[in-house]
Residue frames as a rotation matrix with the C-alpha (Angstrom) as fourth column:
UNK 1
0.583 0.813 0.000 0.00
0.813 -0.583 0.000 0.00
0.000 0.000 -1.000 0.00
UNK 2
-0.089 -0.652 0.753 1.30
0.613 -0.632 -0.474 3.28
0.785 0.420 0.456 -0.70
UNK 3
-0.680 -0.540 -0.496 2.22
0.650 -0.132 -0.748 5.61
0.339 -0.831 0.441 1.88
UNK 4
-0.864 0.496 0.085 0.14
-0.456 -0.844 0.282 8.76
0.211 0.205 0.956 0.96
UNK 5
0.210 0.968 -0.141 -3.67
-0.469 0.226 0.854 6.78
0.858 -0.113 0.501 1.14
UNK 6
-0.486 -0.239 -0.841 -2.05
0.728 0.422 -0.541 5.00
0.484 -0.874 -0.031 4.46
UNK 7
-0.955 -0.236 -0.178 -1.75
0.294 -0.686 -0.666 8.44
0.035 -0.689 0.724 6.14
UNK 8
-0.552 0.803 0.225 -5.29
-0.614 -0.574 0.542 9.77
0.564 0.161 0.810 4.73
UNK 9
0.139 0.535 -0.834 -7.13
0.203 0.809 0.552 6.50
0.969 -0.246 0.003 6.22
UNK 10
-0.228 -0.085 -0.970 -5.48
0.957 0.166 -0.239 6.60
0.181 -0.982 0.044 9.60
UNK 11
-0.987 -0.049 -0.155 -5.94
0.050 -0.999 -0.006 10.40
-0.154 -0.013 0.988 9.73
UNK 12
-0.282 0.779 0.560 -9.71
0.621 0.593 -0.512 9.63
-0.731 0.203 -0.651 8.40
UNK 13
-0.075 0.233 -0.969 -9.52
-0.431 -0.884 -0.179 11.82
-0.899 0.405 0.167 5.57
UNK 14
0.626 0.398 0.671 -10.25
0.303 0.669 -0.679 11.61
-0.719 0.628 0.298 1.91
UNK 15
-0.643 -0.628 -0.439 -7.45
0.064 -0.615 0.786 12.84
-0.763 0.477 0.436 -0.29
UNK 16
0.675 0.689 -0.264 -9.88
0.074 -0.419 -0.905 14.66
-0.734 0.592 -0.334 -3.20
UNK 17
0.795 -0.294 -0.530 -7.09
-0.606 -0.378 -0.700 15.66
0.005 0.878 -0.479 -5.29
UNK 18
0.416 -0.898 0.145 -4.63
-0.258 0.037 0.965 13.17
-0.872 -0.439 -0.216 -4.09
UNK 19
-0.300 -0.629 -0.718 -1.77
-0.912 -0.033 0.409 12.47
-0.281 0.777 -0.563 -7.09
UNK 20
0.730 0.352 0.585 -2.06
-0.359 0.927 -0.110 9.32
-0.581 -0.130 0.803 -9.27
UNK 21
0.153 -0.978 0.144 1.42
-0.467 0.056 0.882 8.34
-0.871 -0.202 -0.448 -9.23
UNK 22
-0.476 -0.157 0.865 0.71
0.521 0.743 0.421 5.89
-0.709 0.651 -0.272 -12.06
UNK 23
0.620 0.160 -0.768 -0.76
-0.514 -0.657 -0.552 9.20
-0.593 0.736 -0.325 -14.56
UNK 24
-0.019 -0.667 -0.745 2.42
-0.718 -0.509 0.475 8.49
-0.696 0.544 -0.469 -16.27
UNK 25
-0.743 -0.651 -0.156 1.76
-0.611 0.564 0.556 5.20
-0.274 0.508 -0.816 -17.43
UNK 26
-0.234 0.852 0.468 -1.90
-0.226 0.421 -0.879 4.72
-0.946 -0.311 0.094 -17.33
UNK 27
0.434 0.134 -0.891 -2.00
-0.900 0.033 -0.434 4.47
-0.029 0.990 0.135 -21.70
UNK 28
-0.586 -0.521 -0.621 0.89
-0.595 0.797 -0.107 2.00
0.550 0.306 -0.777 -21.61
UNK 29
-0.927 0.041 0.374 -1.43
-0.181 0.822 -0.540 -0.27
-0.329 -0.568 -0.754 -18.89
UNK 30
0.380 0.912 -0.150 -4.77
-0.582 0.110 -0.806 0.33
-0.719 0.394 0.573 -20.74
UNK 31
0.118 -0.220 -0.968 -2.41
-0.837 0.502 -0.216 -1.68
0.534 0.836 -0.125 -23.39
UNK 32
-0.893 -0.385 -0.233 -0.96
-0.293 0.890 -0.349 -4.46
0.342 -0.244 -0.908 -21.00
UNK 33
-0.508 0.643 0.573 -4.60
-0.260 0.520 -0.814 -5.14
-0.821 -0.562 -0.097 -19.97
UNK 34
0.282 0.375 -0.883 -5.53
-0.947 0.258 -0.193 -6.11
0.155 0.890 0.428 -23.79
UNK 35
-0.065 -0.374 -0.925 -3.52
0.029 0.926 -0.376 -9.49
0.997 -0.051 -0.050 -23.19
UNK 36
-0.640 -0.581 -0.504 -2.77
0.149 0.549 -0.823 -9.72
0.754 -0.601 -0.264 -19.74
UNK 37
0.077 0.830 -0.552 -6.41
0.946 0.114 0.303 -8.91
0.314 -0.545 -0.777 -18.58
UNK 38
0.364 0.012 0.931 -7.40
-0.291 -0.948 0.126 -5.96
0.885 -0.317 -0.342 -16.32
UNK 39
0.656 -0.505 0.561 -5.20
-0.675 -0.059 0.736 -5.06
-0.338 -0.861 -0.380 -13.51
UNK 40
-0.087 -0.979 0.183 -3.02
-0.993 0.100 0.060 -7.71
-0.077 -0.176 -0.981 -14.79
UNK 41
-0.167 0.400 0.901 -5.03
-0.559 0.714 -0.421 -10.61
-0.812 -0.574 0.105 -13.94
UNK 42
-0.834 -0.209 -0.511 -4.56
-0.535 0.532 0.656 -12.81
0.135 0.821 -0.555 -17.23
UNK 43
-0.073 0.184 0.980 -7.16
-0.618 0.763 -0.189 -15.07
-0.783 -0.619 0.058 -17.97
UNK 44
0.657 -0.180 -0.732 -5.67
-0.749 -0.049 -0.661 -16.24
0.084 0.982 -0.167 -21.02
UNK 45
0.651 -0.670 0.357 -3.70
0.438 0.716 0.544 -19.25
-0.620 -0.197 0.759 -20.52
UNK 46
0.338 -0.740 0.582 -1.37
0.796 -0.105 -0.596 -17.76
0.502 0.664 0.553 -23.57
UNK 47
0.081 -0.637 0.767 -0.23
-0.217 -0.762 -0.610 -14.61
0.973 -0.117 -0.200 -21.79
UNK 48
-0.487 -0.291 -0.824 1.23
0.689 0.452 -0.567 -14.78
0.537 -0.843 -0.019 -18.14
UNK 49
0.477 0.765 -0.432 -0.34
0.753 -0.102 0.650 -13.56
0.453 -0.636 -0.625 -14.95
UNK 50
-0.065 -0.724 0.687 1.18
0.299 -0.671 -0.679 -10.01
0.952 0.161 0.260 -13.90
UNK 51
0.795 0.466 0.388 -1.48
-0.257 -0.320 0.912 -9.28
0.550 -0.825 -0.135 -11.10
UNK 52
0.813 -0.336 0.476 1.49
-0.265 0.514 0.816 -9.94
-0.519 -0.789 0.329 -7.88
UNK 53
0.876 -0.470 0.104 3.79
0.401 0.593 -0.699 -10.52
0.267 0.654 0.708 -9.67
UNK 54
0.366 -0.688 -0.627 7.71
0.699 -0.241 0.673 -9.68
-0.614 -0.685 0.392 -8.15
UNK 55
0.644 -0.250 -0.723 8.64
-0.173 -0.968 0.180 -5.86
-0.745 0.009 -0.667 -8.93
UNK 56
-0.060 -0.997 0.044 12.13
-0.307 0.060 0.950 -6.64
-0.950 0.044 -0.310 -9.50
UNK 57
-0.387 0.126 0.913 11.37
0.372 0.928 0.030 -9.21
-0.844 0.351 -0.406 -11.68
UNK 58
0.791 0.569 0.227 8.35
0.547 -0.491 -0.678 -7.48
-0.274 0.660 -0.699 -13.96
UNK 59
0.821 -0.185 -0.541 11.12
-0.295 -0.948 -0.123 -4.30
-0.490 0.260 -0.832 -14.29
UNK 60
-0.620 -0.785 -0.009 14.50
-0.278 0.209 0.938 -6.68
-0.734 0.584 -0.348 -15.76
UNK 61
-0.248 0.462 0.851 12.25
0.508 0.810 -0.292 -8.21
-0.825 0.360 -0.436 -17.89
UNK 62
0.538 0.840 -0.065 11.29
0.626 -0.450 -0.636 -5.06
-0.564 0.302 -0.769 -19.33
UNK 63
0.631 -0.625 -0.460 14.41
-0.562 -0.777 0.284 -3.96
-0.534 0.079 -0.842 -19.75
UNK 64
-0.452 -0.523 0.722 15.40
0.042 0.797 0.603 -7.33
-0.891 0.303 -0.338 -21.59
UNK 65
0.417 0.750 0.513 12.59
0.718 0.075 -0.692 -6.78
-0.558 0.657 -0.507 -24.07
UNK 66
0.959 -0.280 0.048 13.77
-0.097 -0.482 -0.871 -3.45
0.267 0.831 -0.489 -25.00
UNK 67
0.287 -0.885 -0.366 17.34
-0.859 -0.407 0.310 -4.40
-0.424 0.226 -0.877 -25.31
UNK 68
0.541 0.810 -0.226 16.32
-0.840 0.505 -0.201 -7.48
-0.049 0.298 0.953 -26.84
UNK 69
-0.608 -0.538 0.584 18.32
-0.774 0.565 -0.285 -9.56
-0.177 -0.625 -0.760 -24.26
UNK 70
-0.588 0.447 0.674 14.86
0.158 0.881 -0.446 -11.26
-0.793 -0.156 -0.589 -23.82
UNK 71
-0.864 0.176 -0.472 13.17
-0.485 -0.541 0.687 -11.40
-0.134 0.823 0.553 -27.41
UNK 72
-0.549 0.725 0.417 9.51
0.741 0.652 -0.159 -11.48
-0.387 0.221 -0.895 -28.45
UNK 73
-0.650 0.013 0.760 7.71
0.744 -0.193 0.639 -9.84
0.155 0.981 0.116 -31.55
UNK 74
0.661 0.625 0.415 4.65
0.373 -0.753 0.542 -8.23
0.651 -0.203 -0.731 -29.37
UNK 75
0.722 0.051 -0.690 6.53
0.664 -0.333 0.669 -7.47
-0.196 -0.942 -0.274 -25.81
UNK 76
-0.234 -0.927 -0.293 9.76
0.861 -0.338 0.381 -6.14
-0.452 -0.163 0.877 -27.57
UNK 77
-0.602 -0.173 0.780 8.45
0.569 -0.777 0.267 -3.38
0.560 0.605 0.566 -29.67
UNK 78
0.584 0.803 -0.120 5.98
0.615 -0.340 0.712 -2.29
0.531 -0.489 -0.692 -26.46
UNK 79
0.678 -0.496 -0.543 8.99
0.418 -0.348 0.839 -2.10
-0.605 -0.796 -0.029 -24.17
UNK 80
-0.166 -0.905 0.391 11.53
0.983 -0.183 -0.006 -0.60
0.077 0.384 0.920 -27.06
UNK 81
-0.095 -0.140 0.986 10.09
0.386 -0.918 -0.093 3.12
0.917 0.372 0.141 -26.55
UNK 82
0.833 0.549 -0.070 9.30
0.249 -0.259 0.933 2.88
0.494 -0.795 -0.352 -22.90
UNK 83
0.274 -0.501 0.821 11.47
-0.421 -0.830 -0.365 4.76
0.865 -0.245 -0.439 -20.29
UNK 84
-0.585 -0.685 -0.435 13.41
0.067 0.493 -0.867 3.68
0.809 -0.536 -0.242 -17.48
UNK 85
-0.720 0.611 0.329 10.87
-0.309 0.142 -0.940 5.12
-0.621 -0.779 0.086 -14.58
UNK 86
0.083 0.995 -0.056 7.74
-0.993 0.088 0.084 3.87
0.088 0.048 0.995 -16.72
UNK 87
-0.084 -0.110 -0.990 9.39
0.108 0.987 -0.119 0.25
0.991 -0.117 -0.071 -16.80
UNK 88
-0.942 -0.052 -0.330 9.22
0.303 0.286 -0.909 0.91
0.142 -0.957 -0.254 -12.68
UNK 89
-0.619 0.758 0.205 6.26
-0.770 -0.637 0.035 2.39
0.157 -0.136 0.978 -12.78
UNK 90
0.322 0.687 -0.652 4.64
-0.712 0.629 0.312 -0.65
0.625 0.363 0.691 -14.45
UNK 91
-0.312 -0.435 -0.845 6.41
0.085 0.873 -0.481 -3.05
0.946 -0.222 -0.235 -12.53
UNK 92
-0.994 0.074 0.085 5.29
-0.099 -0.211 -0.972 -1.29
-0.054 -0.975 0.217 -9.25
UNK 93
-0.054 0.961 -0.271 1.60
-0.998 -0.061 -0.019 -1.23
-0.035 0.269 0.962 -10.58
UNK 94
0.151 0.357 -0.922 1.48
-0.415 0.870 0.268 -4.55
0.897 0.342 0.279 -11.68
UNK 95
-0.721 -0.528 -0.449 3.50
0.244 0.413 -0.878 -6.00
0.649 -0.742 -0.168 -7.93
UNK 96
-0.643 0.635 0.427 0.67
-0.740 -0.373 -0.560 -3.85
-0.197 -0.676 0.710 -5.87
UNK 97
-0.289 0.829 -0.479 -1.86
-0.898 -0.061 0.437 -5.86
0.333 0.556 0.762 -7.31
UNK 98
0.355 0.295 0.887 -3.56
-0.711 0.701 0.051 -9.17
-0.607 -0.649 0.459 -6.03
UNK 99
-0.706 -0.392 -0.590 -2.52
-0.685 0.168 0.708 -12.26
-0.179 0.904 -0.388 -7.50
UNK 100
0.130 0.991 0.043 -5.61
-0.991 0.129 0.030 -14.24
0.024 -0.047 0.999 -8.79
UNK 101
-0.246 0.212 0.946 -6.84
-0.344 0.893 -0.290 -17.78
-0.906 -0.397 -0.146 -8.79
UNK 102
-0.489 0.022 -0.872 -6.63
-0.872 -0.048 0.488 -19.57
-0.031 0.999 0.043 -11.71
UNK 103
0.436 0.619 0.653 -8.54
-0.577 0.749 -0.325 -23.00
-0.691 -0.236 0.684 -10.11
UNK 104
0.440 -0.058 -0.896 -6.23
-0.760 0.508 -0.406 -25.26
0.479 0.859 0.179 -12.29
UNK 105
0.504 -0.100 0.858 -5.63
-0.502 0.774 0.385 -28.84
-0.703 -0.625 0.340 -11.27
UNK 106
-0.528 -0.644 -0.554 -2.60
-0.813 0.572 0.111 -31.06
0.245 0.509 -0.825 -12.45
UNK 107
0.470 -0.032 -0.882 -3.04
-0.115 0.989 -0.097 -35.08
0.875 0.147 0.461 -12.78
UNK 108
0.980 -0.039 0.193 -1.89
-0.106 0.722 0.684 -37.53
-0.166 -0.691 0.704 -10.29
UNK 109
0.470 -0.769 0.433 0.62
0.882 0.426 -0.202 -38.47
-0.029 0.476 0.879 -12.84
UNK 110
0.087 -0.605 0.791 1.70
0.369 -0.718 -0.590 -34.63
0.925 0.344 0.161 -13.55
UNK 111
0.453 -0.391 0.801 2.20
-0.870 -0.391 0.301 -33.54
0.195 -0.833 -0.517 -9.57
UNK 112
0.867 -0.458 0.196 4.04
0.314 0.809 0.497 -37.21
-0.386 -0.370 0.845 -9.61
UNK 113
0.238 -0.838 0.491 6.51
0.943 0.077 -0.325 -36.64
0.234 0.540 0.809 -12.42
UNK 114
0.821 0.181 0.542 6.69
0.068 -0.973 0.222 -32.90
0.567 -0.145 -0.811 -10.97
UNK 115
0.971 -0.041 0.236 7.27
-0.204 0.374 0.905 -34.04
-0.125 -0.926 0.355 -7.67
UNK 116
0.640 -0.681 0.355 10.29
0.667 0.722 0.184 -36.01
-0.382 0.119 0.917 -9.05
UNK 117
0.375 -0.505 0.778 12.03
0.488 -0.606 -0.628 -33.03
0.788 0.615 0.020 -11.45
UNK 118
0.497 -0.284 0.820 11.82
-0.275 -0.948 -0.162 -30.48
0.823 -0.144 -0.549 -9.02
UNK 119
0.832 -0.185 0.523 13.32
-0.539 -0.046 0.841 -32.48
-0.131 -0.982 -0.138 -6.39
UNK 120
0.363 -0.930 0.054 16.33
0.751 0.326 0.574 -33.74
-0.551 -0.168 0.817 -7.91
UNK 121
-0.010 -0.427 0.904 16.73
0.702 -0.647 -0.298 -29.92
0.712 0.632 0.306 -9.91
UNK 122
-0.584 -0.614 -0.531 17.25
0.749 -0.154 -0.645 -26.80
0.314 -0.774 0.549 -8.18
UNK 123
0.074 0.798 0.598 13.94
0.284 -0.591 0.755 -24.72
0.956 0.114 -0.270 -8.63
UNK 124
0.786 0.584 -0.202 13.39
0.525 -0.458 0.717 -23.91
0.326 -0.669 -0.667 -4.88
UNK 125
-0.203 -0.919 -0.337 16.70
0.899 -0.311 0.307 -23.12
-0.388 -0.240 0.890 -4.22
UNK 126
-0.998 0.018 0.058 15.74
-0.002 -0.962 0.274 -19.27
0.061 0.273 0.960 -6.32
UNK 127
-0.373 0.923 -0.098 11.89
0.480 0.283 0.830 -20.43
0.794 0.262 -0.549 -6.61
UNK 128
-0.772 -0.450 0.448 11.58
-0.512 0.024 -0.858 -20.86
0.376 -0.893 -0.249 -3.11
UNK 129
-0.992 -0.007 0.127 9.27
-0.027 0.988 -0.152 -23.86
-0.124 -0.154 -0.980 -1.67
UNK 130
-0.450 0.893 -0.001 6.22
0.242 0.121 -0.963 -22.37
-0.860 -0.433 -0.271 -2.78
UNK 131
-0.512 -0.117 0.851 7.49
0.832 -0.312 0.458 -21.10
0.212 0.943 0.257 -6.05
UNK 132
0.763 0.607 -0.221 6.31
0.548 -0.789 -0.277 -17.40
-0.343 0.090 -0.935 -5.11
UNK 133
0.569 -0.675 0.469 9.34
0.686 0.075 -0.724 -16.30
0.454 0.734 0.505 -5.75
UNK 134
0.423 -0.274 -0.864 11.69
0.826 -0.277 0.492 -13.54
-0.374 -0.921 0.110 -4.49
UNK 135
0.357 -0.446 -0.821 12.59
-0.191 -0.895 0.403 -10.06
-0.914 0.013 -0.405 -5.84
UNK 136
-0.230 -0.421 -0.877 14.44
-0.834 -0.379 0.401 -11.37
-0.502 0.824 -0.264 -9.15
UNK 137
-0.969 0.069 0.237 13.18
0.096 0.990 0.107 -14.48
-0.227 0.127 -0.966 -8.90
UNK 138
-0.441 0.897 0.020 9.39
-0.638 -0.330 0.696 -14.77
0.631 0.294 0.718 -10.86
UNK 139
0.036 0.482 0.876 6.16
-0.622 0.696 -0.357 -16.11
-0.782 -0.532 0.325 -8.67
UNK 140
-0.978 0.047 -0.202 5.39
-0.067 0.849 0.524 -19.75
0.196 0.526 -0.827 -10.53
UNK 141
-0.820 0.565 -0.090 2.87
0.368 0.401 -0.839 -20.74
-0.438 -0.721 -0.537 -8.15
UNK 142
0.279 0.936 0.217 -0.90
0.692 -0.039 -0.721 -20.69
-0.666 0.351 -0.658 -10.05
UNK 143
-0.557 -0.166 -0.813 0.81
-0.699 -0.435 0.568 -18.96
-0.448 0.885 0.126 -13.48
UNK 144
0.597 0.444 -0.668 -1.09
-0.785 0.494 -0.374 -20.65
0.164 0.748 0.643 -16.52
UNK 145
0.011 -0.573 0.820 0.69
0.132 0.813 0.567 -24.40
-0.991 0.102 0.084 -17.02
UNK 146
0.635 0.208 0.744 0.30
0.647 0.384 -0.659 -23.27
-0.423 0.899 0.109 -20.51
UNK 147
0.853 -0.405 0.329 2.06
-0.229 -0.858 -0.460 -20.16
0.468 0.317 -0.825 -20.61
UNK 148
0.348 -0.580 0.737 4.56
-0.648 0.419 0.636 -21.93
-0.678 -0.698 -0.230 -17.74
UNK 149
0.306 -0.273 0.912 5.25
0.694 0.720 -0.018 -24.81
-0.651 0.639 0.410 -20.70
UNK 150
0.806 -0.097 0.584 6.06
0.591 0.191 -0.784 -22.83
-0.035 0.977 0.211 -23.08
UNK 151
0.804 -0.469 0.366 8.50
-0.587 -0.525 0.616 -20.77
-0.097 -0.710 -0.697 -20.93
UNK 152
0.528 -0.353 0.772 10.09
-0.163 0.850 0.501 -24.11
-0.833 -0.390 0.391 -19.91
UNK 153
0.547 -0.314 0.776 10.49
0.662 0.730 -0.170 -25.05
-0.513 0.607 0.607 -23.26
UNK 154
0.961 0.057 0.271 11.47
0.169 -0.897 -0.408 -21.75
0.220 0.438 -0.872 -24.61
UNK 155
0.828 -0.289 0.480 14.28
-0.520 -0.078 0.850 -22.21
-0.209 -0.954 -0.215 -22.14
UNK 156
0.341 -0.226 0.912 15.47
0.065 0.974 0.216 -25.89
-0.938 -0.014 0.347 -23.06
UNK 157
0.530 -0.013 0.848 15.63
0.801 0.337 -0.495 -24.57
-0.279 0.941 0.189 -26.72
UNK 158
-0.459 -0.785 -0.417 17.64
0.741 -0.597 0.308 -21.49
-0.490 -0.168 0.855 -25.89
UNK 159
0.003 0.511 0.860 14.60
0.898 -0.379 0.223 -19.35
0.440 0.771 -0.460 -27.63
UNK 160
0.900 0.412 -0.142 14.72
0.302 -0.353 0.886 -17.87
0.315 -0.840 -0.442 -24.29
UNK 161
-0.056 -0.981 -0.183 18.46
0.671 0.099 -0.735 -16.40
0.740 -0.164 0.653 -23.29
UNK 162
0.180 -0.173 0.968 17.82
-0.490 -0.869 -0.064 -13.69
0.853 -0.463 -0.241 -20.92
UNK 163
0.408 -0.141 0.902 18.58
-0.844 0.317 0.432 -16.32
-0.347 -0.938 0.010 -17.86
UNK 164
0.189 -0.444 -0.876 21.25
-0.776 0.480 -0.410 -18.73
0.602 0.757 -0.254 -18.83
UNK 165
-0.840 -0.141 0.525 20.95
-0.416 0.788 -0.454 -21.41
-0.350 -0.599 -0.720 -15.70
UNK 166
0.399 0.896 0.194 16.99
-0.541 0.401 -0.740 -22.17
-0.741 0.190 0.644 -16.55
UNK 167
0.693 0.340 -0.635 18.04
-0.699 0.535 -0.476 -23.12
0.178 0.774 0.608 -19.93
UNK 168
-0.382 -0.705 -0.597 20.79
-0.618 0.675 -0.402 -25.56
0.687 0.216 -0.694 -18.78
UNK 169
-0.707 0.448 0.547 18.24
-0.597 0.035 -0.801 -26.52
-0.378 -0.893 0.243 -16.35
UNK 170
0.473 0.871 0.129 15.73
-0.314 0.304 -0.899 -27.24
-0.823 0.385 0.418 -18.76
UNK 171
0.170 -0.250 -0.953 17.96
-0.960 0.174 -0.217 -29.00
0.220 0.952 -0.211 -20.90
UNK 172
-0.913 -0.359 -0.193 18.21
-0.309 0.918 -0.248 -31.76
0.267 -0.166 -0.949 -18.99
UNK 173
-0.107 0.762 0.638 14.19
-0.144 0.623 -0.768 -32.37
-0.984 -0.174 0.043 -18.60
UNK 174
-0.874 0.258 0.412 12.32
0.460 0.712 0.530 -34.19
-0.156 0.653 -0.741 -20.83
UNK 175
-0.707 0.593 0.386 9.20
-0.296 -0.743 0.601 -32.83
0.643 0.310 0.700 -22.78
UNK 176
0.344 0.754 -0.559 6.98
0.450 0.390 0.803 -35.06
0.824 -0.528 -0.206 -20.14
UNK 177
-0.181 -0.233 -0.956 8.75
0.982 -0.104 -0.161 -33.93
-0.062 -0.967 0.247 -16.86
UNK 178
-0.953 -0.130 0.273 8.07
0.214 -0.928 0.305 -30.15
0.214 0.349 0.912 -18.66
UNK 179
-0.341 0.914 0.219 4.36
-0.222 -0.305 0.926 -30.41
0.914 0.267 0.306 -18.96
UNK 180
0.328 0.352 -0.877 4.31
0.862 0.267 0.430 -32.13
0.385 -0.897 -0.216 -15.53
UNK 181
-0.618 -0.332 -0.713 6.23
0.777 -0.396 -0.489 -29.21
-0.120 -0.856 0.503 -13.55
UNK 182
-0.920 0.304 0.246 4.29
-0.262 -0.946 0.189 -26.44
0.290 0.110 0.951 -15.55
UNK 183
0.171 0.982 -0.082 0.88
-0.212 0.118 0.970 -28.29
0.962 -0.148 0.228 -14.58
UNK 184
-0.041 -0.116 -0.992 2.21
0.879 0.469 -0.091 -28.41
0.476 -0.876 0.083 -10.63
UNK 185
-0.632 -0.554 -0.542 2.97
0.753 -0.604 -0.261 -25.49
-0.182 -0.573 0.799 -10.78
UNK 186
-0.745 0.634 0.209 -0.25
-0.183 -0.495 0.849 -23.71
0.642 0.594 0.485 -12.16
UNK 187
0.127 0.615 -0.778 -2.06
0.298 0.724 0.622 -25.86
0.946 -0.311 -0.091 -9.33
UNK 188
-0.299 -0.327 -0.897 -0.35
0.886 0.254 -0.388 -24.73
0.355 -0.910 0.213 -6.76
UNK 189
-0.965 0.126 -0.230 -2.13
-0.064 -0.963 -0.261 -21.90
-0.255 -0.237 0.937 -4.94
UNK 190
-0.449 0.837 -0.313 -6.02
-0.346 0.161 0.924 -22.74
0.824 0.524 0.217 -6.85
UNK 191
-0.387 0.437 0.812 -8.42
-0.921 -0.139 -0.364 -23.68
-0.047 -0.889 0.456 -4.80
């Protein structure tokens, strides 16, 4: 919560004119809610879940796009004209936000073969054991399993370079032990 509506609440006032810190970027987020939903809250299985999502995270990313460390045809021309505070801007906007429920259940068989990957790979070790993640590290926990697979695989096939451990990570799963972790990990958190 931001400091400024803290103070007005406990104070019981209403700020009338107070500032809306996010003015500067409110065009660029009327775009990122075409795909990634309003507020963030994907419910596309093809685009990932921003709502909560880790600051830190959301703002390299953005800065990989437009130096097209991390490359993709829609995200890299969005982020190739955008400014250093609007990439925080968005990233702080999108991190405030809740992070929804996507109600997706894995298989037996995919939270088995899951089960197995992520305990002989190092996911929790940056993940951490719930897969919310941590400042540079992205949340996992109830992302699409579709948009999570193709991540994974993106990874494994080096389409993906902006984090060279994942992909030597994900070169050593298999395309079954993929679809299992990204459907554990979509599950986890759902109700």
């Amino acid at each position: 919560m931001r400091l400024l509506p803290l103070v007005f609440a406990l104070l019981g006032l209403t700020a009338q004119a107070e500032e809306d810190v996010f003015a500067p970027v409110r065009e660029q987020l009327q775009t990122c809610f075409s795909c990634h939903g309003e507020e963030g809250a994907s419910t596309n299985p093809e685009y990932p879940i921003l709502a909560g999502q880790e600051f830190y995270y959301l703002y390299v990313q953005l800065k990989d796009y437009k130096s097209g460390l991390r490359d993709n045809p829609i995200m890299g021309p969005m982020a190739s004209g955008l400014e250093k505070a609007e990439m925080k801007l968005l990233a702080e906007y999108f991190s405030e936000q809740a992070w929804p429920s996507i109600d997706y259940q894995a298989t037996p068989e995919q939270r088995q073969i899951a089960l197995s990957s992520i305990s002989a790979g190092q996911c929790v070790a940056c993940h951490l054991s719930g897969f919310e993640g941590n400042s540079r590290v992205p949340r996992a926990a109830g992302q699409h399993p579709q948009y999570l697979e193709l991540t994974l695989r993106n990874f494994k096939t080096k389409a993906r370079n902006n984090s060279p451990s994942k992909s030597s990570l994900m070169g050593s799963m298999s395309d079954e032990e993929i679809v299992g972790v990204a459907a554990y990990l979509g599950a986890l958190g759902s109700n």
